[in-house]
Structure formats: C-alpha cells, structure tokens
Backbone as XML, in Angstrom:
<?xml version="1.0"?>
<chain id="A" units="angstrom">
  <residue number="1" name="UNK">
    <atom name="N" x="11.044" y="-10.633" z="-15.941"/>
    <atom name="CA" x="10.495" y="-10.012" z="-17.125"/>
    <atom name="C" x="10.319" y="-8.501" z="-16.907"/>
  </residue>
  <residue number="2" name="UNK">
    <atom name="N" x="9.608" y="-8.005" z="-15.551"/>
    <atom name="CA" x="9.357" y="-6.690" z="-15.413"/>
    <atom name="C" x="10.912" y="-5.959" z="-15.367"/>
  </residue>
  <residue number="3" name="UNK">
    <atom name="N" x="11.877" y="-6.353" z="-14.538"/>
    <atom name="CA" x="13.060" y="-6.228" z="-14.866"/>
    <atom name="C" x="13.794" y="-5.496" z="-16.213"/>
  </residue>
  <residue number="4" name="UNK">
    <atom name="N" x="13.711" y="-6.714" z="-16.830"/>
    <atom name="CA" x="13.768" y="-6.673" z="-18.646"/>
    <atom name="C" x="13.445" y="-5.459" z="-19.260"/>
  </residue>
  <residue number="5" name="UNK">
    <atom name="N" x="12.337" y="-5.691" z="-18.862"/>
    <atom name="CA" x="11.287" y="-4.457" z="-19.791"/>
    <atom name="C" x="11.543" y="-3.117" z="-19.377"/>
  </residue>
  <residue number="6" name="UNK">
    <atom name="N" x="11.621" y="-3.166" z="-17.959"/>
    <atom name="CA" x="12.242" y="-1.248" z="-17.314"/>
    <atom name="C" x="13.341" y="-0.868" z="-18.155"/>
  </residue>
  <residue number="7" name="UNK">
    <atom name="N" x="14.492" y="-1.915" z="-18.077"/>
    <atom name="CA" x="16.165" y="-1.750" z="-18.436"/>
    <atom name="C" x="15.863" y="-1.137" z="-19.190"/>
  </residue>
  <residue number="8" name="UNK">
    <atom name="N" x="14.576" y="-1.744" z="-20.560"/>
    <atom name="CA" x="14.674" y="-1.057" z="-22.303"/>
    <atom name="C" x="14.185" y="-0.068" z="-22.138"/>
  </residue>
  <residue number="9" name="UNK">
    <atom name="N" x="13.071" y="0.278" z="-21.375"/>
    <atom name="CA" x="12.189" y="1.649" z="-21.061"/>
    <atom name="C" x="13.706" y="2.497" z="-20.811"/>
  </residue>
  <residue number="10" name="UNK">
    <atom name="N" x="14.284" y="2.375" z="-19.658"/>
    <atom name="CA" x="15.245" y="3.216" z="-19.406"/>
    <atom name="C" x="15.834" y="3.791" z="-19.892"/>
  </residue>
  <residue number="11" name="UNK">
    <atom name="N" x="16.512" y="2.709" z="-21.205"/>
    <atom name="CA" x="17.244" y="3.054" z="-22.000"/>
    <atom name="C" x="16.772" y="3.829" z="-23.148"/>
  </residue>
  <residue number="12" name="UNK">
    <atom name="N" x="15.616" y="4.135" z="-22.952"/>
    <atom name="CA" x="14.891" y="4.923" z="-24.527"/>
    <atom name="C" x="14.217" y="6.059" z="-23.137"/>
  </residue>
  <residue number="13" name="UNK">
    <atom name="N" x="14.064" y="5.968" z="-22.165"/>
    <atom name="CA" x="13.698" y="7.803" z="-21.442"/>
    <atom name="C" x="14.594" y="6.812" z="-20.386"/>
  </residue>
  <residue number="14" name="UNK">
    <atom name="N" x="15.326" y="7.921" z="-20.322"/>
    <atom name="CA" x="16.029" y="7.825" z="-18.588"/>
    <atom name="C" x="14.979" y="8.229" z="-17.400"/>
  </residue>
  <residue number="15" name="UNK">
    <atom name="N" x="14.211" y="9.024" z="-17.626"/>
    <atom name="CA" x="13.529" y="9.269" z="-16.177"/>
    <atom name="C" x="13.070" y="8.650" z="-15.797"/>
  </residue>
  <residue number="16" name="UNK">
    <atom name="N" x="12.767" y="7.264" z="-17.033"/>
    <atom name="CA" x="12.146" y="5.999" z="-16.103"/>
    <atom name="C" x="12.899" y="5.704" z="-14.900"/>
  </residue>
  <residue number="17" name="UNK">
    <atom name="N" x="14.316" y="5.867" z="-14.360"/>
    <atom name="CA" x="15.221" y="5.103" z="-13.890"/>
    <atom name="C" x="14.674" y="6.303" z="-12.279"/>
  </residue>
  <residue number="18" name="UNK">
    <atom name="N" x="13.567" y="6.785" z="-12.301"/>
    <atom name="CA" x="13.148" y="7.535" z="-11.041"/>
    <atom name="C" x="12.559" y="6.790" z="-10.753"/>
  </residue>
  <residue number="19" name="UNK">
    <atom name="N" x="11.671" y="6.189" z="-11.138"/>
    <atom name="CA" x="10.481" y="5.392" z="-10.503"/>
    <atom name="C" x="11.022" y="4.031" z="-10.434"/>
  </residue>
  <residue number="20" name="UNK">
    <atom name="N" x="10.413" y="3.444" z="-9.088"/>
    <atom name="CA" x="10.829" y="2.373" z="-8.301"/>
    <atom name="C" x="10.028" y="1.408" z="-8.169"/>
  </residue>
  <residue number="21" name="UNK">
    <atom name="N" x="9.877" y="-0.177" z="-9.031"/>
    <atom name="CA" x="9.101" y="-0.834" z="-9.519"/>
    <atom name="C" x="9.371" y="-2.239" z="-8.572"/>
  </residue>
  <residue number="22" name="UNK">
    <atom name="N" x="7.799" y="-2.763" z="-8.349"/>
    <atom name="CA" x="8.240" y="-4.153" z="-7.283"/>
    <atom name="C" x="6.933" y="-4.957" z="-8.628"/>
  </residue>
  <residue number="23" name="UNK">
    <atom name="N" x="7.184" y="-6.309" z="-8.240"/>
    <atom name="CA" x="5.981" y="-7.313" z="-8.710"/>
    <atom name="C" x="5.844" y="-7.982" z="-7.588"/>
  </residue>
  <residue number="24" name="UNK">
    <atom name="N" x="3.979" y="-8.409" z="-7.568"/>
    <atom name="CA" x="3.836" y="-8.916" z="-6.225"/>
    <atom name="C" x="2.741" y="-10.304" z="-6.618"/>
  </residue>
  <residue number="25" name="UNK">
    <atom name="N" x="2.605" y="-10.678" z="-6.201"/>
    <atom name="CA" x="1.814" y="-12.270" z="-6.518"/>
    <atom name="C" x="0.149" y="-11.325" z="-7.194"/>
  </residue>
  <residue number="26" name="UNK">
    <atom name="N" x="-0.423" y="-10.762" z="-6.288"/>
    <atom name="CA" x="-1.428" y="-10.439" z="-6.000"/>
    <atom name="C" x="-1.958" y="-9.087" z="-5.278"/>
  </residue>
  <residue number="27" name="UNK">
    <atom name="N" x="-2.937" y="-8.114" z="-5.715"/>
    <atom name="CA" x="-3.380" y="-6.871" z="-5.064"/>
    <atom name="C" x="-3.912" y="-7.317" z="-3.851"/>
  </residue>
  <residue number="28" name="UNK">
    <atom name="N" x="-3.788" y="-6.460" z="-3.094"/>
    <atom name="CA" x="-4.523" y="-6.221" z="-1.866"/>
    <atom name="C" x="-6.422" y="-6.523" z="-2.369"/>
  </residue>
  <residue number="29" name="UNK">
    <atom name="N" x="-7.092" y="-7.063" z="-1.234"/>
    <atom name="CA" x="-8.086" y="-7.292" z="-1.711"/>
    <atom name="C" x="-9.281" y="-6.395" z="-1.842"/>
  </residue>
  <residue number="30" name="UNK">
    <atom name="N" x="-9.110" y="-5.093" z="-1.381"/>
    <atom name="CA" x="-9.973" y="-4.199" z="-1.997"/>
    <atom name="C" x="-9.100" y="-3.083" z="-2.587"/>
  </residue>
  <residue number="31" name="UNK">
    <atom name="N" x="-9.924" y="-2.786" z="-3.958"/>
    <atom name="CA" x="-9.675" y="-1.777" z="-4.473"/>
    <atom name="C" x="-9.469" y="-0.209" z="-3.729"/>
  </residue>
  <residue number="32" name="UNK">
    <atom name="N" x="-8.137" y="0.851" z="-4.277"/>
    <atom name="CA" x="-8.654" y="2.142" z="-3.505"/>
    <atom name="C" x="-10.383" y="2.466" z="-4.356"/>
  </residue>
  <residue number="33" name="UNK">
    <atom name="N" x="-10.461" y="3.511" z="-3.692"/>
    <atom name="CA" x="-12.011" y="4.302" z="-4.066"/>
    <atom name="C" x="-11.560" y="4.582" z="-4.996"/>
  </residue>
  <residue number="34" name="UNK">
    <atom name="N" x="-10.548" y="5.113" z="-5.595"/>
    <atom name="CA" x="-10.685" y="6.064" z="-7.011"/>
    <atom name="C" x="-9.869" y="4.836" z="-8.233"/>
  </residue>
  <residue number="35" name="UNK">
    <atom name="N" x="-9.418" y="3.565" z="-7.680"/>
    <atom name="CA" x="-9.455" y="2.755" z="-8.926"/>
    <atom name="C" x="-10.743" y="2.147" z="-9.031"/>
  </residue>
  <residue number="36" name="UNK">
    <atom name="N" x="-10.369" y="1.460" z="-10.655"/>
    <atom name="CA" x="-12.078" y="1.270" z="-10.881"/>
    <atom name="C" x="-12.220" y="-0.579" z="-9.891"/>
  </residue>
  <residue number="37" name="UNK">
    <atom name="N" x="-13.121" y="-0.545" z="-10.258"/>
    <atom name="CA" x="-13.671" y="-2.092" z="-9.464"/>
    <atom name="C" x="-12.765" y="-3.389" z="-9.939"/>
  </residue>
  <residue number="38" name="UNK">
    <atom name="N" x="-12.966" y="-3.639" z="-11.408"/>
    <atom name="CA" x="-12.540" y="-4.186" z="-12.027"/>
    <atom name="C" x="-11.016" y="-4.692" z="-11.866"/>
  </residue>
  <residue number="39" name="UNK">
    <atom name="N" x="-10.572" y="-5.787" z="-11.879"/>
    <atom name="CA" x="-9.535" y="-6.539" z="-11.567"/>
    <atom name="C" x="-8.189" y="-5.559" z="-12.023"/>
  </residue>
  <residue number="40" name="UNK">
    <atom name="N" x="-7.535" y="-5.357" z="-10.628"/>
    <atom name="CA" x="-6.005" y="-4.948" z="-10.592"/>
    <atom name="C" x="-5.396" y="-5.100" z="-11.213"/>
  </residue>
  <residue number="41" name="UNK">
    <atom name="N" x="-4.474" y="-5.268" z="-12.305"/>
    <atom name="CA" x="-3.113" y="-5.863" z="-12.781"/>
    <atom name="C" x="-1.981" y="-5.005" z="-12.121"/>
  </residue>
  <residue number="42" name="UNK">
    <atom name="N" x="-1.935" y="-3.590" z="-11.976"/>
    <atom name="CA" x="-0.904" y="-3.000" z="-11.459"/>
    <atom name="C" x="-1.422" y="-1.662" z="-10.921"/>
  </residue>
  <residue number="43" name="UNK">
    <atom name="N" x="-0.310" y="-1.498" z="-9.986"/>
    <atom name="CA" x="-1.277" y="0.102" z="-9.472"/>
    <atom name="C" x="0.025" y="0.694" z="-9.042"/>
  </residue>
  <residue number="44" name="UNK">
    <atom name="N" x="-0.205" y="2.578" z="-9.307"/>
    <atom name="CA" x="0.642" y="3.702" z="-8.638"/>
    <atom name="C" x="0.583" y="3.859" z="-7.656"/>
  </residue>
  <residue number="45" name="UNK">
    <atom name="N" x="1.713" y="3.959" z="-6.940"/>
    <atom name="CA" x="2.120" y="5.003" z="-5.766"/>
    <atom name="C" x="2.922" y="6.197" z="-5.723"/>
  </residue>
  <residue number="46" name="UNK">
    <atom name="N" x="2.246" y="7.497" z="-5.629"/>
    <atom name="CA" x="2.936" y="8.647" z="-5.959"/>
    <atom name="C" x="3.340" y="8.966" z="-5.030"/>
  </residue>
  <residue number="47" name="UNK">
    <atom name="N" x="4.987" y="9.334" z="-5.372"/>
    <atom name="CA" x="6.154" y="10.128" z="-4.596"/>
    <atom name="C" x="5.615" y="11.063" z="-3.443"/>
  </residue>
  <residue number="48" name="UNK">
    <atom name="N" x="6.087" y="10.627" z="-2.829"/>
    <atom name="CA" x="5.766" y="11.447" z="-1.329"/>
    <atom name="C" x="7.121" y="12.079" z="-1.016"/>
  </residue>
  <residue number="49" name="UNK">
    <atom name="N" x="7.682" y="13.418" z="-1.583"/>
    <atom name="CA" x="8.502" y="14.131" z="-1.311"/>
    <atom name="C" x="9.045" y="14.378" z="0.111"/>
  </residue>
  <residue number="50" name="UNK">
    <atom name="N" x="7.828" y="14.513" z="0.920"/>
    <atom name="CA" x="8.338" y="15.044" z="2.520"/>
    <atom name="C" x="8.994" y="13.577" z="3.191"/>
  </residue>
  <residue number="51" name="UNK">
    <atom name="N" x="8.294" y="12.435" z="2.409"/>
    <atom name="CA" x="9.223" y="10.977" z="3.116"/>
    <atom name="C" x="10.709" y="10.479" z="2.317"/>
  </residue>
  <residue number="52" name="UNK">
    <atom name="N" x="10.447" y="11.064" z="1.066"/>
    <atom name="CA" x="11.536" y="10.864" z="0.756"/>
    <atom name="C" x="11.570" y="9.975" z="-0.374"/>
  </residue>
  <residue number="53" name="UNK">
    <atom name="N" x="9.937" y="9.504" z="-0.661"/>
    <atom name="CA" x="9.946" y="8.067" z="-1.513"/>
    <atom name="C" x="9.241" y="8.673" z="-2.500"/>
  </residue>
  <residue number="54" name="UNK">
    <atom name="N" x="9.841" y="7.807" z="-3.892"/>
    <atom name="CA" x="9.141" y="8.041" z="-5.049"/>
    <atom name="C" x="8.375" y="7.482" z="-5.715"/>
  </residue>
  <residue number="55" name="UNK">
    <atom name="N" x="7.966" y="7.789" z="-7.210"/>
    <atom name="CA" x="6.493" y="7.108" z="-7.569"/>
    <atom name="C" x="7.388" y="5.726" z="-7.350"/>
  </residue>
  <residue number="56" name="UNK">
    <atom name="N" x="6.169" y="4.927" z="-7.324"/>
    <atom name="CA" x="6.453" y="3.541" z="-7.617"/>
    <atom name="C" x="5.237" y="2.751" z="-8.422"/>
  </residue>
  <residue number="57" name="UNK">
    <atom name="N" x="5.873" y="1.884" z="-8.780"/>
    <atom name="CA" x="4.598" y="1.062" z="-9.831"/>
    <atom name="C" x="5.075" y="-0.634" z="-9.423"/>
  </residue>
  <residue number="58" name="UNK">
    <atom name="N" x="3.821" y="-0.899" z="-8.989"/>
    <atom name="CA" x="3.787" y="-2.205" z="-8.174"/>
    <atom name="C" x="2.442" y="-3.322" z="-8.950"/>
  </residue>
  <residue number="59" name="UNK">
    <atom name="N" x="3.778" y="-4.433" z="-10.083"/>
    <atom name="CA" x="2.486" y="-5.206" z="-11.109"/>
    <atom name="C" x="1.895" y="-6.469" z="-10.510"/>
  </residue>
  <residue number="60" name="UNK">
    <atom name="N" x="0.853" y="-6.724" z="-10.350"/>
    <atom name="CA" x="0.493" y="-7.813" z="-9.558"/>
    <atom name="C" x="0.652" y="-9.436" z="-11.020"/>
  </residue>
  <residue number="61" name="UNK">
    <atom name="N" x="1.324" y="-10.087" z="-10.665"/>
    <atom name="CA" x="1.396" y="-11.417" z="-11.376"/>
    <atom name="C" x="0.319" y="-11.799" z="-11.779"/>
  </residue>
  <residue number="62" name="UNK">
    <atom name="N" x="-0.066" y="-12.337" z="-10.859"/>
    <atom name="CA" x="-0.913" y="-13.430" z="-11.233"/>
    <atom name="C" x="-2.521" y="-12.767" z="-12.038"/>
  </residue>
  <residue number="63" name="UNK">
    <atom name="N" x="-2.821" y="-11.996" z="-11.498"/>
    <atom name="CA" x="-3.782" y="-11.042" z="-12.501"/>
    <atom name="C" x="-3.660" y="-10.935" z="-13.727"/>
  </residue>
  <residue number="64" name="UNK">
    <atom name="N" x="-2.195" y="-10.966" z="-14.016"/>
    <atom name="CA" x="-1.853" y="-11.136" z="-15.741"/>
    <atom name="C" x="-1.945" y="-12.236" z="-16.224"/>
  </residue>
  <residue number="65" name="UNK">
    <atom name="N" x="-1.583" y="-13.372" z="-15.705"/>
    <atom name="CA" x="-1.382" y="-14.506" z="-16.103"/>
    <atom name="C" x="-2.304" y="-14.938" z="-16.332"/>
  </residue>
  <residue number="66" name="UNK">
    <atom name="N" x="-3.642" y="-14.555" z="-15.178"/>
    <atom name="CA" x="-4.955" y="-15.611" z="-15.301"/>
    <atom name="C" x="-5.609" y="-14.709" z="-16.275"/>
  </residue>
  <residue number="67" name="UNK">
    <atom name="N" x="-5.489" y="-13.694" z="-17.079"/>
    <atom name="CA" x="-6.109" y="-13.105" z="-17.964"/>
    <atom name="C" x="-5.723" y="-13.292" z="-19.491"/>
  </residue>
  <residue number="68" name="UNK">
    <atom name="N" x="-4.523" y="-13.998" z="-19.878"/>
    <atom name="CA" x="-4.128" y="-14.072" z="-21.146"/>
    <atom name="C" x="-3.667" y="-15.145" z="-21.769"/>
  </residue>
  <residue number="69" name="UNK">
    <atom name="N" x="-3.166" y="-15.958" z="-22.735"/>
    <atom name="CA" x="-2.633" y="-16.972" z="-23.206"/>
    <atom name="C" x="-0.944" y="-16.367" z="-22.164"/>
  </residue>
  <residue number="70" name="UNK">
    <atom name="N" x="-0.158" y="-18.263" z="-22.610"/>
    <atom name="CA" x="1.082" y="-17.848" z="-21.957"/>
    <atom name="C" x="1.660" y="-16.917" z="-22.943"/>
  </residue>
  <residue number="71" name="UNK">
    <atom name="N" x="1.667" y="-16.921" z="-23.997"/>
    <atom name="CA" x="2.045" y="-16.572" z="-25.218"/>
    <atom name="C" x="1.912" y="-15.262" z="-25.263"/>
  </residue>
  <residue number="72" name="UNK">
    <atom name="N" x="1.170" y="-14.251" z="-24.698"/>
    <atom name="CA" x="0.537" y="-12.565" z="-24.253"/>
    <atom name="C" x="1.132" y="-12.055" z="-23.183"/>
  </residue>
  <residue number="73" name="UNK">
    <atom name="N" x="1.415" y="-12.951" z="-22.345"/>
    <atom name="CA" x="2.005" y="-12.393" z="-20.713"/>
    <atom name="C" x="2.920" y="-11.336" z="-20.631"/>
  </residue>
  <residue number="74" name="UNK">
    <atom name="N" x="4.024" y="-11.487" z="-21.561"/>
    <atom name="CA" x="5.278" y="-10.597" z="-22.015"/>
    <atom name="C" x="4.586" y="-8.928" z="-22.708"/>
  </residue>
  <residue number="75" name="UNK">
    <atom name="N" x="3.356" y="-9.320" z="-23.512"/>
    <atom name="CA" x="2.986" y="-8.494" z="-24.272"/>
    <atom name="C" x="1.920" y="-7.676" z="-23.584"/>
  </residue>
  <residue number="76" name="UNK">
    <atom name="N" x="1.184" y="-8.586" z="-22.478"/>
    <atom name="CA" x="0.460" y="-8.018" z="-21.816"/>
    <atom name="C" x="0.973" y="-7.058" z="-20.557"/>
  </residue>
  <residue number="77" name="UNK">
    <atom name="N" x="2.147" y="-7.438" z="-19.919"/>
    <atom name="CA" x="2.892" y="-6.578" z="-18.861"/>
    <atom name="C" x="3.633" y="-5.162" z="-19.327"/>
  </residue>
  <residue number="78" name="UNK">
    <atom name="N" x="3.791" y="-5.499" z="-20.409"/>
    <atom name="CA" x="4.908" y="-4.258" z="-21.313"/>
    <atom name="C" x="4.008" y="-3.315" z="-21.252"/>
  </residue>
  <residue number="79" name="UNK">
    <atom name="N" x="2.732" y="-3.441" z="-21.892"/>
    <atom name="CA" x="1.537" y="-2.797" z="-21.850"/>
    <atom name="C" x="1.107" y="-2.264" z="-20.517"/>
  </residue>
  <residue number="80" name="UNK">
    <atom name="N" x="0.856" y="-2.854" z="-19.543"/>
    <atom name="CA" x="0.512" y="-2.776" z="-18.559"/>
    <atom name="C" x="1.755" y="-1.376" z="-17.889"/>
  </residue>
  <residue number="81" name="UNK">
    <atom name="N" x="2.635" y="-1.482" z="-18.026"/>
    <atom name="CA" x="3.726" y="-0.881" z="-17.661"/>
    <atom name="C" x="3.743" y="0.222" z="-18.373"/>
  </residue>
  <residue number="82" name="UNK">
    <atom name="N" x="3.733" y="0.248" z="-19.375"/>
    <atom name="CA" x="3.937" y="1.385" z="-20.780"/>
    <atom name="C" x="2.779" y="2.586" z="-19.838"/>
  </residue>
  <residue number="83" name="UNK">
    <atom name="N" x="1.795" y="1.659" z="-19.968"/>
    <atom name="CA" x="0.484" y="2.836" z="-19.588"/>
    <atom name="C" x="0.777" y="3.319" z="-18.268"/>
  </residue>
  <residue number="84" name="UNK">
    <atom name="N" x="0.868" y="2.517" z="-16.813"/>
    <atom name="CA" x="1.345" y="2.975" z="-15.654"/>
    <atom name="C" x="2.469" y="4.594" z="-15.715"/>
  </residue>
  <residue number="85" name="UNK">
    <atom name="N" x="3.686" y="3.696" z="-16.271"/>
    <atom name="CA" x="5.130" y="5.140" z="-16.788"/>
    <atom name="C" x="4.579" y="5.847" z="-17.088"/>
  </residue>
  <residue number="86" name="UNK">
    <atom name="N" x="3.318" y="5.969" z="-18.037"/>
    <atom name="CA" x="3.054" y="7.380" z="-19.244"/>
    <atom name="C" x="2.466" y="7.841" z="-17.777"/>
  </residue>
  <residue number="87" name="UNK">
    <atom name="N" x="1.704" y="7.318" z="-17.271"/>
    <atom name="CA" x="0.788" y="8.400" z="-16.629"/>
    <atom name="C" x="2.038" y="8.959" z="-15.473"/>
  </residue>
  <residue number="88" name="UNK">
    <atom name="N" x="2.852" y="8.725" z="-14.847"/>
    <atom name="CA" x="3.676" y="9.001" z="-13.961"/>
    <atom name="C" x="4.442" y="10.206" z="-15.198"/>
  </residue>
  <residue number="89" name="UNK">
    <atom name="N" x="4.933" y="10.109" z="-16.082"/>
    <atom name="CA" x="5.764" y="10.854" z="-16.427"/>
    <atom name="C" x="4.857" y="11.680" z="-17.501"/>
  </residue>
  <residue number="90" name="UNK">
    <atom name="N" x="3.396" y="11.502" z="-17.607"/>
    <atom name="CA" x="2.400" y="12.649" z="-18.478"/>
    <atom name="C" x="3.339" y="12.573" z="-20.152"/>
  </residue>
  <residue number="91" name="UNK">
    <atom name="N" x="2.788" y="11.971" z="-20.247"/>
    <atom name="CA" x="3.367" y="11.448" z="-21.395"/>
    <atom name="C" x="2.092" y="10.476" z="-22.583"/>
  </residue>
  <residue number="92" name="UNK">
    <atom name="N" x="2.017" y="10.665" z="-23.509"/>
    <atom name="CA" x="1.171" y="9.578" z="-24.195"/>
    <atom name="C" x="2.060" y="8.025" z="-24.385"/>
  </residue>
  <residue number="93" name="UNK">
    <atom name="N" x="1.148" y="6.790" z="-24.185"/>
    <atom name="CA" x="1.647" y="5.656" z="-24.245"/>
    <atom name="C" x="2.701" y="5.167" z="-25.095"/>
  </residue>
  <residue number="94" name="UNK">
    <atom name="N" x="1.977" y="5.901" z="-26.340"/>
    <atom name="CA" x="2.563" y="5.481" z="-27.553"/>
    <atom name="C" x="4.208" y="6.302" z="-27.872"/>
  </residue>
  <residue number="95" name="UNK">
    <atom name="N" x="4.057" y="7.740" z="-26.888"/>
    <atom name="CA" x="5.218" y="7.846" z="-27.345"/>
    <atom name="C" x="6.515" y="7.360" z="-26.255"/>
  </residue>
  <residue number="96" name="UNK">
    <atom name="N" x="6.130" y="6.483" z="-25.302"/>
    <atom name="CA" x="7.078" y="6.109" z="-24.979"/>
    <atom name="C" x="7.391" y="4.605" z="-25.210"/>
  </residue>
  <residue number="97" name="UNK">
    <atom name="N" x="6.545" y="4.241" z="-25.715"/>
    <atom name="CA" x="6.822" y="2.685" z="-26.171"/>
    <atom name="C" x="5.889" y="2.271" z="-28.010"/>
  </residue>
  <residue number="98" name="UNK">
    <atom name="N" x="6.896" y="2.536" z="-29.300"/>
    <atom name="CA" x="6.347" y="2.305" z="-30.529"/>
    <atom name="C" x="5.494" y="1.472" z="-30.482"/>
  </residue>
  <residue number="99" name="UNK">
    <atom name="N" x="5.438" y="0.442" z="-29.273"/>
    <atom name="CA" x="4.473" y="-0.742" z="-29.867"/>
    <atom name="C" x="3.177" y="-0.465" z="-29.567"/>
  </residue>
  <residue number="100" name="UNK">
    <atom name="N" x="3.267" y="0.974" z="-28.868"/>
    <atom name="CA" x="1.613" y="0.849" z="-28.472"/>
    <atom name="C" x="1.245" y="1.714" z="-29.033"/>
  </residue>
  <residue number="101" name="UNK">
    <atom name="N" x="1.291" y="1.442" z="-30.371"/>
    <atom name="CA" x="0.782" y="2.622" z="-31.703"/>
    <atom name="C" x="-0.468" y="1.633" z="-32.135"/>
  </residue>
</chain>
C-alpha cells in the first residue's frame, strides 16, 4: 500500500522520488525527546549529507491498524504520509495531496 501511494505522490511532485521510504511492524519503544509521547505511526529521518543518506520516512504498521476500522487503513496511511512529505519538502499538506483539503 505504502508503495502505491509514493508511485501517485511521485507522480504529482517528483521530488518525492528523493526521499527513501521503509514500513516496519512497529516503533522502537521509546519515543525521541522532541516527538510527542503519544503513539508513533511514522517518523523522519533527515538526510545526512556528509553520509550520503537521505530523508527517509519510516511508517510503523501496526500503529495504524490498531487505531482505525479496516476500512480507514488506506485513508489513514495516505494521511499519515501526506503530512510526513509536506514537512520534508515544506510544503502545506493540502497542497500536495487534494484530499487533505
């Protein structure tokens, strides 16, 4: 699904196709200090130029799943993603994905 959803991002901003996206069962079990407390669904890693690696956005599964009908999951990750990209590429949500008007 996360797959899916980049391809279309891509295809409506290419610079999505910089950032380098994994899904993982589950976050690490403590939060960094500067996210909030409150349950993970996905978290940034910003580009570290001198290593060579770029942002990345890493969505944790199961955090989504146990939070929504099955029926939301699709709607809830897009989201989840939409907001992650904007902030990597400074951008408002809405204008990179209509649905989050």
């Amino acid at each position: 699904m996360v797959a899916d959803l980049v391809s279309e991002l891509i295809g409506r901003w290419p610079q999505v196709a910089t950032i380098e996206f994994a899904v993982e069962d589950v976050p690490p079990s403590n939060p960094a200090a500067w996210e909030s407390h409150n349950v993970v669904v996905a978290r940034i890693f910003p580009a570290d130029r001198r290593r060579g690696l770029r942002d990345r956005i890493v969505v944790y599964r199961l955090p989504i799943i146990l939070r929504c009908p099955p029926e939301e999951v699709g709607t809830m990750t897009r989201q989840v993603l939409v907001e992650r990209i904007s902030h990597i590429l400074a951008l408002p949500p809405d204008e990179i994905d209509d649905a989050m008007r």
